[in-house]
Backbone as CSV, one residue per row, in Angstrom:
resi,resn,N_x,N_y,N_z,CA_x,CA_y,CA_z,C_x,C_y,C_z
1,UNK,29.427,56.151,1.459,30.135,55.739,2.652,31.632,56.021,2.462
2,UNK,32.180,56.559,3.617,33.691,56.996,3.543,34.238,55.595,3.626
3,UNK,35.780,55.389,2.836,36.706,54.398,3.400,37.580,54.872,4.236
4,UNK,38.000,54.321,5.773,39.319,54.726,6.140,40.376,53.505,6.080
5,UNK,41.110,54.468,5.682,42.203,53.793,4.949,43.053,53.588,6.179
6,UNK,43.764,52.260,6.230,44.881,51.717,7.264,45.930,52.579,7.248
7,UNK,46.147,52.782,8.628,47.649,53.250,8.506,48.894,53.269,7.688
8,UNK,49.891,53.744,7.126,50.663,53.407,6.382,51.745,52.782,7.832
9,UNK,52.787,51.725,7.147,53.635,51.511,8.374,53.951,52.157,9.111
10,UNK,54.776,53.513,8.010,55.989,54.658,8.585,54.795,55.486,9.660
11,UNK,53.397,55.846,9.554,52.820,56.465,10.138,52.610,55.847,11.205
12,UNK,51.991,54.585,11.242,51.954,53.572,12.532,52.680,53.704,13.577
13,UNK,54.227,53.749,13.248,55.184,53.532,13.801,55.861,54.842,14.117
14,UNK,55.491,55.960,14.239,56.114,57.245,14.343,54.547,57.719,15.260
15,UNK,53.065,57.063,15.375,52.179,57.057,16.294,52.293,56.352,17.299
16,UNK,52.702,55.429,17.365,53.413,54.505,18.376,54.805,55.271,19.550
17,UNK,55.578,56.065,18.438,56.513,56.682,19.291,55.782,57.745,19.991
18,UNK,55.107,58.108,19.237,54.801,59.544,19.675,53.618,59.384,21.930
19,UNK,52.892,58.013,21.161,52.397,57.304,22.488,53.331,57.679,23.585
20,UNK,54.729,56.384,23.262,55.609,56.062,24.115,55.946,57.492,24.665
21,UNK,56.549,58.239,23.529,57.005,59.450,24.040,56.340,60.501,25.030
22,UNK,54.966,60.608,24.427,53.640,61.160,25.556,53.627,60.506,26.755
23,UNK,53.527,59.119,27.001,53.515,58.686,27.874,54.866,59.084,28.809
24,UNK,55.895,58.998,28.610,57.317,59.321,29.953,57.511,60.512,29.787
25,UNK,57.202,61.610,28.880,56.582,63.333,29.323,55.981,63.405,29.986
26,UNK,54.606,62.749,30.347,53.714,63.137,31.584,53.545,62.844,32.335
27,UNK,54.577,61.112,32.794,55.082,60.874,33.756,55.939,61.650,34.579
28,UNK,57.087,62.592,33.781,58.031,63.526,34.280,57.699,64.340,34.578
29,UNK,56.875,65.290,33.806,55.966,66.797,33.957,54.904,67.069,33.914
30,UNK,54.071,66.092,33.956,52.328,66.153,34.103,51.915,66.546,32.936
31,UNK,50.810,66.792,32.398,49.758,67.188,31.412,50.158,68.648,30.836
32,UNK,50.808,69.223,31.158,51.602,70.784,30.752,53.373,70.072,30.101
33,UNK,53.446,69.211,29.645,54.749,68.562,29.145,54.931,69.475,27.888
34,UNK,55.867,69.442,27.582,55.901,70.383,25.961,55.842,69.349,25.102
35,UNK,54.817,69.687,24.141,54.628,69.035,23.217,55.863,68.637,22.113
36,UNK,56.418,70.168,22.173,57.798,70.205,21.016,58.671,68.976,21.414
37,UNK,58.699,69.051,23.220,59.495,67.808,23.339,59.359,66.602,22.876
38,UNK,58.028,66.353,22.880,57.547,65.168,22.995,57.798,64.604,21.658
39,UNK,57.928,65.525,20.335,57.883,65.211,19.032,59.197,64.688,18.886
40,UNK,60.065,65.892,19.681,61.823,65.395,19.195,62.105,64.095,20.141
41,UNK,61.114,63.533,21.187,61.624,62.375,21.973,61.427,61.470,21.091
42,UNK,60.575,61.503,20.062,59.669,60.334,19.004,60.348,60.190,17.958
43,UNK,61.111,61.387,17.737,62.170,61.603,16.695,61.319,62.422,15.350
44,UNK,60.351,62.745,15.915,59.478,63.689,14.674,59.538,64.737,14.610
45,UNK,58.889,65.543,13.377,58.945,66.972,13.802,57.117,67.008,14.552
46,UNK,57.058,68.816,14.641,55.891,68.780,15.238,54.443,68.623,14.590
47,UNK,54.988,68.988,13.428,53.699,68.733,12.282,52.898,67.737,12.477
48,UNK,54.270,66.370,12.461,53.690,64.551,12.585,52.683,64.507,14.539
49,UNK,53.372,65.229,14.881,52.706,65.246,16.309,51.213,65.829,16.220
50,UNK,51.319,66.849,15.712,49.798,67.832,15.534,48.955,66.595,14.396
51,UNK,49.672,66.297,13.084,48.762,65.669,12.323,48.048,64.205,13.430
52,UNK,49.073,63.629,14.172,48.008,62.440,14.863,47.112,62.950,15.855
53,UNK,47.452,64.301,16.624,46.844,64.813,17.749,46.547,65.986,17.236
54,UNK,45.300,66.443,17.299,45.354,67.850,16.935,46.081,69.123,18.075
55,UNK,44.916,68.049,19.749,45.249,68.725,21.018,46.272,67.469,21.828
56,UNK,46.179,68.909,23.170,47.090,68.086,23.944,45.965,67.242,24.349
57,UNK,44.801,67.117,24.314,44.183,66.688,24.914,43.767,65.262,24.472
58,UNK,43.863,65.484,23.050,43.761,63.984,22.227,45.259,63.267,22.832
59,UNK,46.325,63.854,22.782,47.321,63.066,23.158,47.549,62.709,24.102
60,UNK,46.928,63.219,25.433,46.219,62.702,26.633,45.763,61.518,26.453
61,UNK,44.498,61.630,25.911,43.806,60.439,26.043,44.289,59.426,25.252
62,UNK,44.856,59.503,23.815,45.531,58.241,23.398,46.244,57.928,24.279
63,UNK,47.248,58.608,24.719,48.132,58.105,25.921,47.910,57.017,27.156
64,UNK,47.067,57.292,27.852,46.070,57.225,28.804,44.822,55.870,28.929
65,UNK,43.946,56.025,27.215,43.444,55.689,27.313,43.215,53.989,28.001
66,UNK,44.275,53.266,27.603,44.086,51.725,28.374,44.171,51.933,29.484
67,UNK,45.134,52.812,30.525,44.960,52.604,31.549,43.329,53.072,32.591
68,UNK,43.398,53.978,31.723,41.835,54.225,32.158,40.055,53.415,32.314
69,UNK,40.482,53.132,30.926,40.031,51.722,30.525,40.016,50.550,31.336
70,UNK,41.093,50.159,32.136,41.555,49.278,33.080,40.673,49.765,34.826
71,UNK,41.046,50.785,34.651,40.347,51.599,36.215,38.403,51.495,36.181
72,UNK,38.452,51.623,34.780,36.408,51.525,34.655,36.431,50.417,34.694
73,UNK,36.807,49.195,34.617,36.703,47.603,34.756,37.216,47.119,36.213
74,UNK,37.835,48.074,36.608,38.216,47.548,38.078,37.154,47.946,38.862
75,UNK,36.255,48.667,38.602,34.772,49.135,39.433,33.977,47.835,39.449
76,UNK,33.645,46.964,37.906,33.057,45.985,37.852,33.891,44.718,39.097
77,UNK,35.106,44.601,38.813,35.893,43.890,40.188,35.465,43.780,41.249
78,UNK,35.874,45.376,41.616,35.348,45.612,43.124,34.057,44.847,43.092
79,UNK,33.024,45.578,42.725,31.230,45.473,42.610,31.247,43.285,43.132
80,UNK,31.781,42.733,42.206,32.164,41.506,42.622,32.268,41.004,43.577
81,UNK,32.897,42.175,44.463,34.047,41.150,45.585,33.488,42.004,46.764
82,UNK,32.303,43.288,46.775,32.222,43.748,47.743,30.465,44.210,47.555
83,UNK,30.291,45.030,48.732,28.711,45.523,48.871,28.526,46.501,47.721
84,UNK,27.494,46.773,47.341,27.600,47.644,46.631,28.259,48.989,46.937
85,UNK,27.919,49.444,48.080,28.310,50.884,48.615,29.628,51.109,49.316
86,UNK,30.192,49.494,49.551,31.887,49.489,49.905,32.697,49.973,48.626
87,UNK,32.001,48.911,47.837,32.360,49.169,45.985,32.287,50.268,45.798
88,UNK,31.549,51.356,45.668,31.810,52.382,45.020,33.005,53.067,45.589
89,UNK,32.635,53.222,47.311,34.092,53.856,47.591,35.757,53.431,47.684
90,UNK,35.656,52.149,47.662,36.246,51.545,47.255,37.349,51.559,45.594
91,UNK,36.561,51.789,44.901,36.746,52.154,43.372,37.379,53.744,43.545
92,UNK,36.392,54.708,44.646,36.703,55.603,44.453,37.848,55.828,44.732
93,UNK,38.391,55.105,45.988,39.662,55.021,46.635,40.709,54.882,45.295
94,UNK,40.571,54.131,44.530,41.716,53.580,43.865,41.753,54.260,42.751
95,UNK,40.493,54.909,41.889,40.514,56.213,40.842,41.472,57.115,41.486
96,UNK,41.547,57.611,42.552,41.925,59.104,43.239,43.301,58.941,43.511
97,UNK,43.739,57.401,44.134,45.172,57.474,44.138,45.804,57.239,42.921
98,UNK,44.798,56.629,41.569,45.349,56.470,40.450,45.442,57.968,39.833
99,UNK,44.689,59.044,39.893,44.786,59.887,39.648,46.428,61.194,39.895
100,UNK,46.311,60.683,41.247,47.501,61.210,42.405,49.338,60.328,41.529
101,UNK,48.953,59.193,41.700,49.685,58.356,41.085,50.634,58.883,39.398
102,UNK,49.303,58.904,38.437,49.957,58.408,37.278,49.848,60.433,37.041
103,UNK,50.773,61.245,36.504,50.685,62.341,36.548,50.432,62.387,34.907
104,UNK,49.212,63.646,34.892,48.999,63.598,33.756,47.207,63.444,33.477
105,UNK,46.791,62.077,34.431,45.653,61.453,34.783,44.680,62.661,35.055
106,UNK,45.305,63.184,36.203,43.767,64.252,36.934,43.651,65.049,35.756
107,UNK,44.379,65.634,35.001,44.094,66.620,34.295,43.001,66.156,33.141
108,UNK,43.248,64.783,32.580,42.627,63.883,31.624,41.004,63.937,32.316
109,UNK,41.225,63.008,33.962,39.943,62.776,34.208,38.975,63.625,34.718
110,UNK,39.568,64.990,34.814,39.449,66.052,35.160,38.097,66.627,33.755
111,UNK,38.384,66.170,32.835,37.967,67.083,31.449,36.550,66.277,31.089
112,UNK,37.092,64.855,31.525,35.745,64.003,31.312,34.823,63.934,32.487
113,UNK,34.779,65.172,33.128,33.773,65.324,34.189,33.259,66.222,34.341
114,UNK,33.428,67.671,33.050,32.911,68.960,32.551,31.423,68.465,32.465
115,UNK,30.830,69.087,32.004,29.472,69.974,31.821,29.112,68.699,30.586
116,UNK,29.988,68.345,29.977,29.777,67.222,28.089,29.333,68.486,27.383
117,UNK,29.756,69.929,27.447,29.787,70.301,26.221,30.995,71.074,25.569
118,UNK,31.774,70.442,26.058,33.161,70.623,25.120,33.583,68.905,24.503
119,UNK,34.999,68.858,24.238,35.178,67.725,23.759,35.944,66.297,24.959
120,UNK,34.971,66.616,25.890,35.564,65.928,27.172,34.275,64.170,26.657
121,UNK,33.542,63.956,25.906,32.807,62.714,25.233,33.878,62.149,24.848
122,UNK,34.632,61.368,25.352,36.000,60.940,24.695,35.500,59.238,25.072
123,UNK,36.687,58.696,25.042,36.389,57.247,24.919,36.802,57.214,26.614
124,UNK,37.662,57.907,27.359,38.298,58.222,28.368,37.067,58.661,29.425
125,UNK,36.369,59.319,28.934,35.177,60.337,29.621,33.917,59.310,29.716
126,UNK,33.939,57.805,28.393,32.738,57.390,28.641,32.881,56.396,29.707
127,UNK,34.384,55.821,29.483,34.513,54.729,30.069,34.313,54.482,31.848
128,UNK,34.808,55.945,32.002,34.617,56.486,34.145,33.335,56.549,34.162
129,UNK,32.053,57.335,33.233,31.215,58.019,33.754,30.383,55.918,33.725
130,UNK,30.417,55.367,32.352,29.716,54.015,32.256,30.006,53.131,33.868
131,UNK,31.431,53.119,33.847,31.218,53.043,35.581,31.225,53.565,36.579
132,UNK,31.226,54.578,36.805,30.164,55.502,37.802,28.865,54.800,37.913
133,UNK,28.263,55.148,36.920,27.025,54.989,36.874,26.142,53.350,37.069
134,UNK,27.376,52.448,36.960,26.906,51.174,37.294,27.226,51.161,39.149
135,UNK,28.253,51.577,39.472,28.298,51.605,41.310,27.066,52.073,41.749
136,UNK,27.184,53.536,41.387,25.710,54.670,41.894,24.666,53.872,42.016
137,UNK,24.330,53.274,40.728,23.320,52.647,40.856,22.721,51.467,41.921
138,UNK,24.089,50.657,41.614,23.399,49.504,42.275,23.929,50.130,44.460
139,UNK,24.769,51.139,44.428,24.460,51.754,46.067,23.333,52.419,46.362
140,UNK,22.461,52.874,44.965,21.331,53.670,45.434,20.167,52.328,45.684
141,UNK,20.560,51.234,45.179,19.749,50.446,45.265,19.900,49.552,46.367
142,UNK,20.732,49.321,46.880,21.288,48.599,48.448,21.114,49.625,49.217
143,UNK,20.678,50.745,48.946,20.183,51.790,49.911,21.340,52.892,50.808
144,UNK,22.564,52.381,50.239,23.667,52.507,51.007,23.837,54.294,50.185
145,UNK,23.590,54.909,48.979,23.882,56.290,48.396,22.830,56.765,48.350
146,UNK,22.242,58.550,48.803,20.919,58.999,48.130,20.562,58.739,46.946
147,UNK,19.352,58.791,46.652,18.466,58.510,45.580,19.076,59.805,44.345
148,UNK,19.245,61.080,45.269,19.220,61.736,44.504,20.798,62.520,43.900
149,UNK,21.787,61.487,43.949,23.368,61.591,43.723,23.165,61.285,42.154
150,UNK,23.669,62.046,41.473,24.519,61.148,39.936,25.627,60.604,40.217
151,UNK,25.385,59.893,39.138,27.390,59.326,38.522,28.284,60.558,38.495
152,UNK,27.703,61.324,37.810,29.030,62.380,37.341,29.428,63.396,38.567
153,UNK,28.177,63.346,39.251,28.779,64.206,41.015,29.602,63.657,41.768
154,UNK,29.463,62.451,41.518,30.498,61.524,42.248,31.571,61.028,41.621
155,UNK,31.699,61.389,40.464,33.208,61.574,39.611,34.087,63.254,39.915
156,UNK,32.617,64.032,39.982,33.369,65.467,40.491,33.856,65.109,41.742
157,UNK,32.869,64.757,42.537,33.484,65.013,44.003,35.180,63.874,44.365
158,UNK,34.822,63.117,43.808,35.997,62.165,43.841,37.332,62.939,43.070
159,UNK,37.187,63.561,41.681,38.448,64.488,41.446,38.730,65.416,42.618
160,UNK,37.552,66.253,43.501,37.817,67.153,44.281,38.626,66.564,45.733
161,UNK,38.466,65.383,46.016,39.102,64.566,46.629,40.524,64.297,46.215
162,UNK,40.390,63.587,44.717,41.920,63.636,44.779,42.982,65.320,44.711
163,UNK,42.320,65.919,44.700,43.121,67.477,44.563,43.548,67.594,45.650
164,UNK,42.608,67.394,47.000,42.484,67.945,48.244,43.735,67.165,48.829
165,UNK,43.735,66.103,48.502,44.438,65.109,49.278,45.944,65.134,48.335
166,UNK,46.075,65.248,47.378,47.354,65.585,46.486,47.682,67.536,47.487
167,UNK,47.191,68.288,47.401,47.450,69.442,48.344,48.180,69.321,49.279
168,UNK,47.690,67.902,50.245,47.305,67.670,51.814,48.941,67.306,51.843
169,UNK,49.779,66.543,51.286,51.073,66.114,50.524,51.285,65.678,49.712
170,UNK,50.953,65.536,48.585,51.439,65.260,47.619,51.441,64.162,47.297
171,UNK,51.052,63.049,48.248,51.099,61.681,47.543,49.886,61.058,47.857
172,UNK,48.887,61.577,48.196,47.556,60.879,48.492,47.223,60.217,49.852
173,UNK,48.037,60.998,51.028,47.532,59.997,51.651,46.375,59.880,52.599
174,UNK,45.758,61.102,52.427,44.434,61.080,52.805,43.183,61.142,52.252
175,UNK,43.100,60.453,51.343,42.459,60.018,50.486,41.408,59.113,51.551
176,UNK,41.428,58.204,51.889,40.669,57.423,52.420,39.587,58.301,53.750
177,UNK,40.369,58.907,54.433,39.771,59.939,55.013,39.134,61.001,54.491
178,UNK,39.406,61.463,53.795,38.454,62.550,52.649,37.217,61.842,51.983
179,UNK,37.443,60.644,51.588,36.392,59.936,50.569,35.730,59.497,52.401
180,UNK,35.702,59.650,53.210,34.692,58.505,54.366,34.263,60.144,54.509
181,UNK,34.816,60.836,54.938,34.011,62.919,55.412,32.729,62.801,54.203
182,UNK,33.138,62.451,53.102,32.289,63.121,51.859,31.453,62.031,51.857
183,UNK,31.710,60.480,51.717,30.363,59.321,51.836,29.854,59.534,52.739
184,UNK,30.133,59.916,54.331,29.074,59.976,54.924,28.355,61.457,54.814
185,UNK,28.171,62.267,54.173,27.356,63.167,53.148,26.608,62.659,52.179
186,UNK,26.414,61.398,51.874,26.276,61.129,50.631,25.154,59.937,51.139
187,UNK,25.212,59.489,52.218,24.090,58.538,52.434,22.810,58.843,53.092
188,UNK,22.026,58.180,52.902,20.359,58.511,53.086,20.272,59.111,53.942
């Protein structure tokens, strides 16, 4: 059995910057941020950046990951407080403007809605599709979604939504109208 060994402080704390730093790069410039920057915002070189991240894509999702995390638990919310099939679109509503919103996001949630045979199995990729797949379900079961929809079509179609509607101007605001065109496609 392998040991992994704890962080050393100095490493902790130069992964921590490197977060912070990822994080207000892709707030400013989306998911194409320069990495080089991101090292000298942290105060590192790029080596320390590559050794915690190999890709941009890991540094995505460390970045990312709680808030995402937060958005797959807000499905369980909704599901709570509404029908099943309000809930899903509902959720979907608020993925798509979160997407539109936090820049950086679509490109992330974008990867965890591939084919699963690249490295889009992330903790990011399980956490949307685990709730997907709890809405889908319980709308296919209130009768309100076809029988024959997945989770992950309705994570595609919902990115294709937020694109359309980020296009439409830039800040989402037809989002709600795009997601009602495409649900009513989507029911029995």
């Amino acid at each position: 059995m392998t040991q992994v060994r704890p962080m050393r402080a100095d490493a902790r704390r130069n992964y921590e910057r490197l977060l912070k730093a990822a994080a207000e790069a892709f707030a400013e410039h989306g998911e194409n941020a320069s990495l080089d920057d991101i090292a000298k915002r942290a105060g590192v070189g790029s080596g320390t950046l590559y050794r915690h991240f190999p890709t941009r894509q890991d540094l995505l999702e460390a970045a990312y990951v709680d808030r995402v995390r937060a958005m797959a638990a807000r499905a369980d919310e909704i599901a709570r407080e509404l029908p099943a099939g309000e809930a899903l679109v509902e959720w979907l509503n608020e993925l798509c403007a979160g997407t539109i919103q936090v820049r950086g996001m679509k490109a992330l949630l974008g990867s965890a809605v591939t084919d699963g045979s690249s490295a889009a199995v992330t903790a990011c990729g399980t956490s949307m599709k685990e709730a997907a797949a709890r809405l889908v379900e319980a709308a296919q079961k209130e009768g309100t979604l076809r029988a024959d929809v997945k989770p992950i079509e309705i994570l595609r179609l919902a990115h294709g939504v937020a694109t359309a509607s980020e296009l439409a101007d830039g800040q989402g605001k037809d989002i709600r109208r795009y997601l009602s065109l495409l649900t009513d496609g989507l029911r029995p």
